[in-house]
PADO-636508 format. One record per residue (C-alpha): residue in three letters; x, y, z; residue number from 0. Coordinates in nm, 3 decimals. Each point is the difference from the previous one (the first is absolute). Layout:
N
<node resn="ala" px="X" py="Y" pz="Z" resi="NUM"/>
...
This chain:
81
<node resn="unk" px="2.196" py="2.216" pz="7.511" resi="0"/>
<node resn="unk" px="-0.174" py="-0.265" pz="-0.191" resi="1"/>
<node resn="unk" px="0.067" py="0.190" pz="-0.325" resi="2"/>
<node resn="unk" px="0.375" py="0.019" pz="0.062" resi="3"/>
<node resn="unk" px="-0.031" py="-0.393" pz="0.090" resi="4"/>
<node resn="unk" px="-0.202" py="-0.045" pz="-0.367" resi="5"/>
<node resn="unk" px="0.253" py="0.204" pz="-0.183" resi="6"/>
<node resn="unk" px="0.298" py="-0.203" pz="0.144" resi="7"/>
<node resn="unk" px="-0.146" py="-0.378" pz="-0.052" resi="8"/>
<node resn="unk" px="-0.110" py="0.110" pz="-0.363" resi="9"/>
<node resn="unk" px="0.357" py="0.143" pz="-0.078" resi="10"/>
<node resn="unk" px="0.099" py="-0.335" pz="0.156" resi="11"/>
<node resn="unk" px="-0.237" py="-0.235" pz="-0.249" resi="12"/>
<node resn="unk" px="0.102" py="0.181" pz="-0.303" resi="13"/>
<node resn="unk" px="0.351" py="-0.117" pz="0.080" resi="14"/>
<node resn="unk" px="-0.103" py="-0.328" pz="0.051" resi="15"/>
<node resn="unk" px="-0.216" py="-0.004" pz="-0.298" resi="16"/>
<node resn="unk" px="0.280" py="0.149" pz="-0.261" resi="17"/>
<node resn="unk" px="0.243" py="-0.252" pz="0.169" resi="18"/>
<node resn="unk" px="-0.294" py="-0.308" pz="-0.070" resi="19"/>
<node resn="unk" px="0.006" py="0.143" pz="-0.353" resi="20"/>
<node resn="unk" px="0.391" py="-0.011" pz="-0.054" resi="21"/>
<node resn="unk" px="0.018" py="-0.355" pz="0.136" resi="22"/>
<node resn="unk" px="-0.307" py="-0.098" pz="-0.232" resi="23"/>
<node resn="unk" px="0.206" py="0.126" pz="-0.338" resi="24"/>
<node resn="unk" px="0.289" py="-0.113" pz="0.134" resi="25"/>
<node resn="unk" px="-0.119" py="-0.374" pz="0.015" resi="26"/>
<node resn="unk" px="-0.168" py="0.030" pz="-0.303" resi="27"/>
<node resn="unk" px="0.370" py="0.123" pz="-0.187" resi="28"/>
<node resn="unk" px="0.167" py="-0.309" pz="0.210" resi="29"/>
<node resn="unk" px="-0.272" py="-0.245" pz="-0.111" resi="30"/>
<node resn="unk" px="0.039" py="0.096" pz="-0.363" resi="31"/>
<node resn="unk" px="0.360" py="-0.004" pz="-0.013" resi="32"/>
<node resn="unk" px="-0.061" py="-0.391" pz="0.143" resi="33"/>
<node resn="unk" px="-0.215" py="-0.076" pz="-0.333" resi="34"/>
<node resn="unk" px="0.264" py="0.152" pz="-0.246" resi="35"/>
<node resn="unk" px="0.293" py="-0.227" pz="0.177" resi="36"/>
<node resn="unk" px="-0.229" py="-0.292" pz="0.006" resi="37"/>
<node resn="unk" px="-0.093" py="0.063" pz="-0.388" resi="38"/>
<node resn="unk" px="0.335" py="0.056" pz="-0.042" resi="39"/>
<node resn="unk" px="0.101" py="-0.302" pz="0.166" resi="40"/>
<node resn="unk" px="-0.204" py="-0.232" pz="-0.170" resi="41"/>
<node resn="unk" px="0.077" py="0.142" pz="-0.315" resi="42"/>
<node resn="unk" px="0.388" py="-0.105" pz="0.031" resi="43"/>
<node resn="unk" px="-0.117" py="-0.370" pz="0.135" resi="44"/>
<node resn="unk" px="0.017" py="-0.166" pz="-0.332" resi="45"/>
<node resn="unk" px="0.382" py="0.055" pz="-0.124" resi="46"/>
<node resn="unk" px="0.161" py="0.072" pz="-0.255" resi="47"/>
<node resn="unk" px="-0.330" py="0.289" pz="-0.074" resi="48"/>
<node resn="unk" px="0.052" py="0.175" pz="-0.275" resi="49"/>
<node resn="unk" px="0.155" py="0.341" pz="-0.066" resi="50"/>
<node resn="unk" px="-0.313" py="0.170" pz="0.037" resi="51"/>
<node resn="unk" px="-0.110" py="-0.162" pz="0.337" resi="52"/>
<node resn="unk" px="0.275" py="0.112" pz="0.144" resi="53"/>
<node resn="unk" px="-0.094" py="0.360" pz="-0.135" resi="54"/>
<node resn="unk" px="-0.308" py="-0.073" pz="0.193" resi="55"/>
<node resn="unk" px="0.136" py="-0.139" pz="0.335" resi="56"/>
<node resn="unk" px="0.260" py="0.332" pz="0.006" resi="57"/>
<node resn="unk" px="-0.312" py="0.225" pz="-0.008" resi="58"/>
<node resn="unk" px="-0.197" py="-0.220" pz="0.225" resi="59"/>
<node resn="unk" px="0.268" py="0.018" pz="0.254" resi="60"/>
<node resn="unk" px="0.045" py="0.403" pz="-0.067" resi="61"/>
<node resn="unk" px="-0.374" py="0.069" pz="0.033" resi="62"/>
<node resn="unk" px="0.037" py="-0.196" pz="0.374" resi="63"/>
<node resn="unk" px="0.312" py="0.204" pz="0.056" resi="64"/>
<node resn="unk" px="-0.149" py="0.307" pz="-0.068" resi="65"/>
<node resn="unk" px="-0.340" py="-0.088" pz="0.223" resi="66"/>
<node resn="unk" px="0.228" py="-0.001" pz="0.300" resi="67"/>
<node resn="unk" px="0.206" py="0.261" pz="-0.098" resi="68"/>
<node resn="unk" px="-0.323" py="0.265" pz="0.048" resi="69"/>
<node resn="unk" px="0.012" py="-0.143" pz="0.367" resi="70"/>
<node resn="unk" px="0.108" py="0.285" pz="0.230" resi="71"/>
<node resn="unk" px="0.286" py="-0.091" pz="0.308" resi="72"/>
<node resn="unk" px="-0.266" py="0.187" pz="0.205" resi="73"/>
<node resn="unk" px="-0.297" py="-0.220" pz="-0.127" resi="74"/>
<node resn="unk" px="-0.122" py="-0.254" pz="0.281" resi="75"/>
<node resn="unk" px="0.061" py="-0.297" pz="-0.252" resi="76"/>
<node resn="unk" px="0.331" py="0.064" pz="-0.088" resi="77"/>
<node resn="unk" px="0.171" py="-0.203" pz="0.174" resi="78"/>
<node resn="unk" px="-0.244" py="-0.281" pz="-0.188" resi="79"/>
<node resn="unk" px="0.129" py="0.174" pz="-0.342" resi="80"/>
């Protein structure tokens, strides 16, 4: 009995444990989206920038984008996305 017990908690922690991991990326792709809109943002505080800042803000911005696009609906931190 107590190995049928041991079999069904560690089936239960590895599905805690993979869903600690997903949460853990999934911060890390929100948190470094933030830093591409705020280096984005402060890049476009001094107008008029030049031509090429702007090149720069556009693929600051599309780096953030594309952070929280890798952000699964079924991710725990999506909703945070």
């Amino acid at each position: 009995m107590a190995q049928t017990k041991l079999a069904g908690y560690q089936r239960d922690f590895e599905k805690v444990k993979s869903g600690v991991a997903s949460s853990n990326q999934t911060s890390t792709l929100i948190e470094a989206a933030k830093l591409f809109a705020l280096q984005a943002s402060q890049a476009s505080q001094d107008p008029p920038p030049p031509a090429e800042t702007w090149q720069q803000i556009e693929t600051l911005w599309g780096q953030a984008i594309e952070r929280l696009q890798n952000i699964k609906v079924t991710e725990p931190n999506y909703l945070d996305a």
